[in-house]
Structure formats: structure tokens, C-alpha cells
C-alpha positions as CSV (number, residue, x, y, z in Angstrom):
1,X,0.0,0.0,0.0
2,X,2.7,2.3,0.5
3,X,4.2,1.5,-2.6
4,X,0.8,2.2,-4.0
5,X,0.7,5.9,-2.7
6,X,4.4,6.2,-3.5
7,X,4.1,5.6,-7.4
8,X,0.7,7.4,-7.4
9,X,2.3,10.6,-6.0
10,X,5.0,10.2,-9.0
11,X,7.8,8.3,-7.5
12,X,9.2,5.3,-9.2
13,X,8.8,2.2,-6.7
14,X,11.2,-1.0,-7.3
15,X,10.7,-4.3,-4.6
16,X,13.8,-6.2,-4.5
17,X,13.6,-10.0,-2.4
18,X,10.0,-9.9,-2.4
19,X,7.4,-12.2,-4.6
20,X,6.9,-10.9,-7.9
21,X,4.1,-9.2,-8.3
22,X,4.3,-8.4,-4.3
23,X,5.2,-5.0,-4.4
24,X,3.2,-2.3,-7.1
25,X,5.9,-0.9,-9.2
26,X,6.6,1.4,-11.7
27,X,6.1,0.8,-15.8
28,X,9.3,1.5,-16.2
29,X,11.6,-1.1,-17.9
30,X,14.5,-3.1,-15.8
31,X,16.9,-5.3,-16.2
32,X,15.4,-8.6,-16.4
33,X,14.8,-10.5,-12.6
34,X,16.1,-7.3,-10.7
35,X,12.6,-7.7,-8.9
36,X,14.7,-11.2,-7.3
37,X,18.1,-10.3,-7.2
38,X,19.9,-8.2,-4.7
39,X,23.2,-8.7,-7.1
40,X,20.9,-6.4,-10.1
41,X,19.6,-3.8,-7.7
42,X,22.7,-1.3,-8.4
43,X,21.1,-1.3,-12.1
44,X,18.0,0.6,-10.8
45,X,20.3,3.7,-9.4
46,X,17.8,4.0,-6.6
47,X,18.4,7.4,-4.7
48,X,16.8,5.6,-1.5
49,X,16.5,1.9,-0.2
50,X,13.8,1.1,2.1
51,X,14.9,-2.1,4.2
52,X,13.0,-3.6,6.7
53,X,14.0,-5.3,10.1
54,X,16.5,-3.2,11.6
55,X,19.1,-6.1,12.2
56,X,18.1,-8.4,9.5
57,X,19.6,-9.9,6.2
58,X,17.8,-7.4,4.2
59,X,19.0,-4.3,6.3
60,X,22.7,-5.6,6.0
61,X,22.1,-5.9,2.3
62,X,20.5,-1.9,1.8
63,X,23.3,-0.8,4.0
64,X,26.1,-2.0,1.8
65,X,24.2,-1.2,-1.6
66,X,23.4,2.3,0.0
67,X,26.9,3.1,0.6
68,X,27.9,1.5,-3.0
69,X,25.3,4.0,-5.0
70,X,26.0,6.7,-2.0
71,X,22.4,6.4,-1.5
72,X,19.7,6.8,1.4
73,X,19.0,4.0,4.0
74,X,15.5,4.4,5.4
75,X,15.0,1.3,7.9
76,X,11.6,-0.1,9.1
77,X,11.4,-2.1,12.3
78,X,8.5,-3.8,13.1
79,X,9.3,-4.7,16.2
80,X,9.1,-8.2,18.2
81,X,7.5,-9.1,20.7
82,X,9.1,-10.3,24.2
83,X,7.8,-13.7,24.3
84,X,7.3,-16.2,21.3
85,X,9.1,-15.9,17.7
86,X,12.5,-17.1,19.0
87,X,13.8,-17.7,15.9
88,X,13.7,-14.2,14.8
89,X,14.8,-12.8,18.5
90,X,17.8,-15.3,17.5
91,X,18.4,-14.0,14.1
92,X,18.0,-10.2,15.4
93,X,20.7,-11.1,18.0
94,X,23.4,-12.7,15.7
95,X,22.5,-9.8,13.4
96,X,23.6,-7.5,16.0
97,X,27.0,-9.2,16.8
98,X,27.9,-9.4,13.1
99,X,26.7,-6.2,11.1
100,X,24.3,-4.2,14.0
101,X,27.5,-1.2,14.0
102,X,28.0,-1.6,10.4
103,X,24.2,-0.9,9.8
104,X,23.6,1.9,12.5
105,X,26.5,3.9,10.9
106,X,24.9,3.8,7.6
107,X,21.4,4.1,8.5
108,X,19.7,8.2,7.8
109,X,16.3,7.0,9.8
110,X,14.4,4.9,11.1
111,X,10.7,4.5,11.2
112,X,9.1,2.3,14.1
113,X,5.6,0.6,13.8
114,X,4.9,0.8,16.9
115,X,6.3,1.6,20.6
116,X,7.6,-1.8,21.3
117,X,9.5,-1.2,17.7
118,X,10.7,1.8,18.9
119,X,12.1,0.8,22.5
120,X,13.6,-2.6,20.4
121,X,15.4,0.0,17.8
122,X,16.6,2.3,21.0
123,X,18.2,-1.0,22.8
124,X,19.8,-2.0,19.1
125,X,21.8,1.2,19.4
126,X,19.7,3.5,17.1
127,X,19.7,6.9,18.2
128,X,16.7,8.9,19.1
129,X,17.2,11.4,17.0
130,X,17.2,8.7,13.7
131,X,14.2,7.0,15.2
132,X,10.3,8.3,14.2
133,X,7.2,6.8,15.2
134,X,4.7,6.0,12.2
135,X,1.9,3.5,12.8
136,X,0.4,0.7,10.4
137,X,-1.5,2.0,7.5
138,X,-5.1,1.2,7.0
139,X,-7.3,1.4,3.6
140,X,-10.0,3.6,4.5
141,X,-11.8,2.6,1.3
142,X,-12.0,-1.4,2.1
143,X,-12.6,-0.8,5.9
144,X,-15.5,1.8,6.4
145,X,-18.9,1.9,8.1
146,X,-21.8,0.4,6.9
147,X,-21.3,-3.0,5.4
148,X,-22.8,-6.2,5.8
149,X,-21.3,-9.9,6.2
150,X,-23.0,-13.3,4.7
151,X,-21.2,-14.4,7.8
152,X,-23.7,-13.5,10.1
153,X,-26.9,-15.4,8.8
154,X,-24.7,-18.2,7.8
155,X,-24.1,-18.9,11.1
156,X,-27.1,-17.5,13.0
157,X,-25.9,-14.7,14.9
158,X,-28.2,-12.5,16.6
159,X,-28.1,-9.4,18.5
160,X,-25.3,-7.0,19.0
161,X,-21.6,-8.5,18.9
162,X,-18.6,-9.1,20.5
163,X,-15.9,-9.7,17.6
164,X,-12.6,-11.0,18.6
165,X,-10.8,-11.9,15.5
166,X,-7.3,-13.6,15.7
167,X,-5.1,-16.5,16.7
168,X,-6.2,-18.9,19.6
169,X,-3.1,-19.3,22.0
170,X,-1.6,-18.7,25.0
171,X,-0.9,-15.0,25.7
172,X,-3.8,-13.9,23.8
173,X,-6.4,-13.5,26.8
174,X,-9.6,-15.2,24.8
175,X,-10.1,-16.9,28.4
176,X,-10.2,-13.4,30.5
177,X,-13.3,-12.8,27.7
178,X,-14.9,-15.8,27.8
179,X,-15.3,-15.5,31.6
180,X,-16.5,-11.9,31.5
181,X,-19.2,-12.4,28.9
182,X,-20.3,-14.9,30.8
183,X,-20.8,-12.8,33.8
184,X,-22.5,-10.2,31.6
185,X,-24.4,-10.2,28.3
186,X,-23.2,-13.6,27.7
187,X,-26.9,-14.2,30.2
188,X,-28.9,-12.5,27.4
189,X,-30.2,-12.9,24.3
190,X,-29.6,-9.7,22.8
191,X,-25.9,-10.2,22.1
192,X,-23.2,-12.3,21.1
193,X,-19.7,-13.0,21.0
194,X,-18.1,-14.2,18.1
195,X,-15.1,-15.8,18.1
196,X,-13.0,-15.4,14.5
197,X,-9.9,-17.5,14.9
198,X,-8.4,-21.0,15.3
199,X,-5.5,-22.1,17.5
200,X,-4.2,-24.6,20.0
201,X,-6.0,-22.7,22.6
202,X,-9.8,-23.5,21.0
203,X,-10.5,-26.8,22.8
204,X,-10.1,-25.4,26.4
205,X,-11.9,-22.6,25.6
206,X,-14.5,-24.5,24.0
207,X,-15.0,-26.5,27.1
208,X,-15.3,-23.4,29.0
209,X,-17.9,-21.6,27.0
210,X,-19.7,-25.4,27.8
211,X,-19.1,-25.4,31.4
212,X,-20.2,-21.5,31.8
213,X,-23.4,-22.0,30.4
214,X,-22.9,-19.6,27.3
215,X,-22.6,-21.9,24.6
216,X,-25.5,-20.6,22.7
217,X,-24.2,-16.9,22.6
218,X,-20.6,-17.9,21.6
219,X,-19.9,-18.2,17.7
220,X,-17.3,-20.2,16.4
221,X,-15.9,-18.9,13.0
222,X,-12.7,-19.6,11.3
223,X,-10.2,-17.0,10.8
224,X,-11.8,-14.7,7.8
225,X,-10.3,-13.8,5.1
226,X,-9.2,-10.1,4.7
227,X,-11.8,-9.2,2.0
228,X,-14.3,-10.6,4.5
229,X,-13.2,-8.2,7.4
230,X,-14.9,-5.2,6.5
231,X,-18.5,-6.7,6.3
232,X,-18.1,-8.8,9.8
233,X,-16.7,-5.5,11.1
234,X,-19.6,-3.9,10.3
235,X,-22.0,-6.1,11.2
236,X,-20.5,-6.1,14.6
237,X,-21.1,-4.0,17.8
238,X,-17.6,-3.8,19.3
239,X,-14.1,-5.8,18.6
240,X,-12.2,-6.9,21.8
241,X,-8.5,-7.2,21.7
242,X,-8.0,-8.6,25.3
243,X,-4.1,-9.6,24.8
244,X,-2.5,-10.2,28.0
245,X,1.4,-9.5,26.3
246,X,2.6,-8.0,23.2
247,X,2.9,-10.7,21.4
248,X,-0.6,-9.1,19.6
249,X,0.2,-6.3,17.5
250,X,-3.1,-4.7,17.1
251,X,-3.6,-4.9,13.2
252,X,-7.0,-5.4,13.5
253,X,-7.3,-2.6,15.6
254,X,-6.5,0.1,12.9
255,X,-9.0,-1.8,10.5
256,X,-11.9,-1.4,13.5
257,X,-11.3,1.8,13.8
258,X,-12.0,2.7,10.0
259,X,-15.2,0.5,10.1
260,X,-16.6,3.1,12.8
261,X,-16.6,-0.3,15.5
262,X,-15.5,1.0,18.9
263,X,-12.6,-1.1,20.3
264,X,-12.4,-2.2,23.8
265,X,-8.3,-3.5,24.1
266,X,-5.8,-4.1,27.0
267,X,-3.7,-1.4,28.2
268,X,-0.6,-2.3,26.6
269,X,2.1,0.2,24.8
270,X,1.8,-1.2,21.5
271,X,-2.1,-1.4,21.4
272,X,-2.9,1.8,23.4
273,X,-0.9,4.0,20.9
274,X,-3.7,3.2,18.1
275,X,-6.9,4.8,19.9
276,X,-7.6,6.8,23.0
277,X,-9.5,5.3,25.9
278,X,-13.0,6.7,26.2
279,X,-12.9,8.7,23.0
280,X,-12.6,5.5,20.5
281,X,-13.5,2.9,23.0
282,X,-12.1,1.7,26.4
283,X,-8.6,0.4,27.3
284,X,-8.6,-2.4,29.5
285,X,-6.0,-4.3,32.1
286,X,-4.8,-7.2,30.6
287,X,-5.5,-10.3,31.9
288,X,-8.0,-9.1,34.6
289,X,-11.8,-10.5,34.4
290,X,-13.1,-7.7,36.6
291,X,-12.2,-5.0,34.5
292,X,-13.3,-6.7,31.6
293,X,-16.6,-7.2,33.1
294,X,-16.8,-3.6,34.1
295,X,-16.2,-2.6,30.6
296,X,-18.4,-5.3,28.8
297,X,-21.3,-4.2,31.2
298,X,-20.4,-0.3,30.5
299,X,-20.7,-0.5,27.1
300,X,-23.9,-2.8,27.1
301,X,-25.6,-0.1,29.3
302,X,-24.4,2.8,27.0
303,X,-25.8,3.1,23.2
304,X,-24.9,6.8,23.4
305,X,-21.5,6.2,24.8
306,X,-21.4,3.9,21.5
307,X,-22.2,6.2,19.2
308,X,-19.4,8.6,20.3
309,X,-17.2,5.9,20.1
310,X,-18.0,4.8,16.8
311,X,-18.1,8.5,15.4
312,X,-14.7,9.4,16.6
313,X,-13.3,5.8,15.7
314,X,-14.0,6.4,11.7
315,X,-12.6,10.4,12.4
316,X,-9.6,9.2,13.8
317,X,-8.6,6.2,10.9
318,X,-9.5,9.0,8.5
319,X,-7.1,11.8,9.7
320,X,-4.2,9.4,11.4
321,X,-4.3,5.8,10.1
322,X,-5.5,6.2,6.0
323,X,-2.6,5.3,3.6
324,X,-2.4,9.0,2.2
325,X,-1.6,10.7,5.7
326,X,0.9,7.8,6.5
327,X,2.3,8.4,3.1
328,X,2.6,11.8,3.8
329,X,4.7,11.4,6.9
330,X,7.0,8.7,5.3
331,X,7.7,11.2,2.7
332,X,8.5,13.5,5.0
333,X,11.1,11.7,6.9
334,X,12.6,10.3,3.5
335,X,13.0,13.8,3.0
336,X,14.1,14.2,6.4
337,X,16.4,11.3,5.8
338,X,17.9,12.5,2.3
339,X,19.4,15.9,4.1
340,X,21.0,13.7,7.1
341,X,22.8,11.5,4.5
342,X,23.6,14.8,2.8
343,X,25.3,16.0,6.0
344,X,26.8,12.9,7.3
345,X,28.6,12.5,3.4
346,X,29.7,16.2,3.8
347,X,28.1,16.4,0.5
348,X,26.1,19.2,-1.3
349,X,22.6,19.7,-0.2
350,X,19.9,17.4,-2.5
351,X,17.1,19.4,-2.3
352,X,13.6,18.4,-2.3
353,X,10.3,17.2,-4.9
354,X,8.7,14.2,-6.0
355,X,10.1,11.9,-9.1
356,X,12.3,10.1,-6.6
357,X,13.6,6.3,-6.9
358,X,13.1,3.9,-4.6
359,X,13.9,0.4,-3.8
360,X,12.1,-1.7,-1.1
């Protein structure tokens, strides 16, 4: 998507180590399988690399083509989280010890997802002063207010819902939910919650929807597909993101948000940056059934305090979170970027405009 607004705002967009076809690019003729090979990217003469994962192969790579074509190194870091994906904690690590100086000296900015990306980039050695803060994008076009989902009458939902969309497993806090629905509208029949996911985590938590008596309220779908988001969004009352660590990075959040459905998530960095509590929904402490209660039975008791919500959530995807304002900033720190390369190459001043090259 950003490659999208890129080449739309007339920059010319190469993607080098992804799938073909991956990455939107330019018309423009290259040299045949330069969208595969790292070896063929100095034919493109791109005037700034965009590499992703501060530490990882790719970065390495950028940092030594940058330097080759005297170019500009804009990082992305994602960001992991402190429990689970060992293998890339691993690979961040050995990335560190082998190239992690080599990189930082060649880097002109950095752009973080997300707080947790920005704390990992800080203990990695990046400076403040490379580091900038620019959230996930969101299509504002595919998610917004007012569609409808098959999904519902397919599977018989009624009344207002709880969606929780997302992987079933430990760390994810699906059991804190289940036990405070059940102590609140989980004893009516004017709502439901509907569960969206699949994991190792879904028998337990099938057996405890059994044993607290809410089995006919709880809906079991599989995880949807992206282009069926938007409808089971809107269909939906609230979405729940009741994670108890960050191993959950909030995407879903963002897409919520543009759908005008308030969203009710724990009270942790990464997730708390995408909305503000009691203007676009309520944050929550993770892991703790009482407060989850207290907000389930909140909202239920509040259509009006719903209806702000869900006003402010479409407001704030529009003017923070659409893919044309996060352009925007990314080409402002490109920019931002291209002058700190300038100054740390003691070179002449390249000043600024569109028609750039890029190579992601």
C-alpha cells in the first residue's frame, strides 16, 4: 500500500527480495529478474532503499548497496515481541554481533511501527534522533462503516456483537473474555460474542464456553479472510483485543477503527498508541476478568457512549491511520532522511520534490 501511494504521488517504486508481483511498481523497464536479485539492484540507481527489520539480512544488504550507490537507507522495524518468535529474536541477535555497528552507521532514519519497535530500535543502538514513530496503514476505502457480512446469517448470529478476530493461544487472553461475557451479556439474548480465529488454545476454551453455560451466545468462525473483514466489522457491535502481552500487534485494531466499530483493548504500549480510551472505545487491564466485566457491562448499558465511540473511531482512521496521511509522513522523513545523509557524506545539499527512486 505504500508502494501504491508512492508511485501514485509520481515516485518510481522497485521491490527487490520480495514475490513478484508483491510490491506495485513502476512501468518503467529493468533489467530482467532485478525484482529477485539483490546482485541487479545497483542497475536501478535507486536514490533511497527502504529495508525492513532493523538487524536483518535485508537491512545488512541496503546498508552496503546504500553506501555502494551513495544512496539513502530508510530502515523499518516492526518490532518483536518479548515472548514467542525465538527464531527471529535469535536472528535479530546474531545480526547484532555481526553487522548491527556496520548498519547503524549507515542508516539516515528509522521509522518504528509501533512503541515496542521503537524501544527494540533504541536497545539496538539506534539513536533517538534517527528513530520516528509511524503507525500501520489502513485502507480507509476497504474498511468503512456500513457493510454487511453473509457471515452472520450463515451462522445464525443474533443481537449486537462481540468480535474478537485472531489467533487462539496462549498469551492472547480469549479466556479473561470468555469469563467476563459470561458474567455479563453472555446471560442474554440480545448479544453475542463471536469468536474469528483457530488455535491450539480452542478446545479449552470450547470446554469453558460449555461449562459456563454460554454456549448458545458464543460463535465459532474460522479465521476470515481479509476481503471478509470489512463486512463482519460492520455487522459487529464492538471488537475486543484482550491480549494479555505484546505478542498481539493490534492490526485489526486500525481496520476497526476505520469501520466506525469501537474497540475495547488491554492497556498495553503497543495497542494503546492506536486509539484513545474513552474517545474510540475503552482500554482495559490485561488479563484481569473484573475490568473486563466492568467494561463489557459499561458499554452494554451505553448506546450513546457507543455512538461517540463509533463517530470518533471512523474520524480518527481518516485523519491518522488512511494510507495517504501515512504516506505523507513517510515522505516527509525520507525527505528528512535524504538531508542527514547529505550532512553525514559532507556532500552538497539534494534538495527536495517528487520523481524520486526507490527500492524496497
Amino acid at each position: 500500500m505504500l508502494a501504491r501511494e508512492l508511485l501514485g504521488r509520481g515516485h518510481t517504486v522497485r521491490g527487490f527480495g520480495a514475490p513478484p508481483g508483491l510490491v506495485p511498481r513502476s512501468g518503467e523497464d529493468s533489467p530482467p529478474g532485478a525484482e529477485h536479485a539483490w546482485t541487479k539492484l545497483e542497475a536501478f540507481q535507486p536514490e533511497i532503499l527502504i529495508a525492513y527489520d532493523a538487524l536483518s539480512p535485508a537491512a545488512v544488504r541496503g546498508a552496503r548497496m546504500a553506501r555502494r550507490l551513495d544512496a539513502t537507507l530508510l530502515l523499518v522495524e516492526v518490532g518483536l515481541p518479548e515472548v514467542g518468535r525465538w527464531l527471529a529474536r535469535w536472528r535479530s541477535r546474531v545480526g547484532e554481533m555481526l553487522w548491527g555497528r556496520y548498519v547503524r552507521k549507515t542508516a539516515d532514519a528509522l521509522v518504528a511501527l509501533d512503541p515496542v519497535a521503537r524501544e527494540q530500535a533504541r536497545r539496538e543502538g539506534f539513536s533517538d534522533g534517527l528513530v520516528r514513530l509511524v503507525p500501520h496503514g489502513v485502507d480507509v476505502v476497504q474498511f468503512r462503516p456500513g457493510l454487511l457480512s453473509p457471515l452472520v446469517g450463515q451462522h445464525r448470529i443474533r443481537g449486537r456483537i462481540l468480535l474478537y478476530v485472531g489467533r487462539l493461544s496462549a498469551g492472547r487472553g480469549v479466556d479473561v473474555l470468555v469469563k467476563a461475557f459470561a458474567r455479563t451479556v453472555g446471560q442474554r439474548n440480545d448479544w453475542s460474542l463471536v469468536i474469528a480465529g483457530d488455535g491450539p488454545t480452542q478446545p479449552s476454551l470450547r470446554a469453558m464456553v460449555e461449562r459456563l453455560g454460554v454456549a448458545a451466545r458464543v460463535h465459532w468462525l474460522s479465521r476470515p479472510r481479509v476481503e471478509e473483514l470489512p463486512g463482519l466489522m460492520g455487522a459487529s457491535t464492538m471488537l475486543v483485543v484482550p491480549a494479555r502481552d505484546d505478542v498481539v500487534m493490534g492490526r485489526q485494531i486500525g481496520r476497526a477503527l476505520a469501520c466506525g466499530l469501537p474497540v475495547f483493548a488491554s492497556s498495553l504500549p503497543r495497542l494503546g498508541e492506536l486509539f484513545e480510551h474513552e474517545e474510540q472505545g475503552l482500554l482495559v487491564e490485561p488479563g484481569s476478568v473484573e475490568g473486563w466485566t466492568e467494561a463489557i457491562r459499561r458499554a452494554a448499558g451505553s448506546p450513546s457512549a457507543r455512538g461517540r465511540w463509533s463517530r470518533n473511531a471512523r474520524r480518527l482512521a481518516e485523519e491518522r491511520l488512511g494510507w495517504p496521511v501515512i504516506t505523507s509522513r513517510f515522505e516527509k522523513i525520507l525527505l528528512e532522511a535524504r538531508e542527514h545523509a547529505a550532512l553525514r557524506r559532507n556532500t552538497a545539499h539534494m534538495g527536495g520534490g517528487t520523481g524520486r527512486r526507490y527500492g524496497a
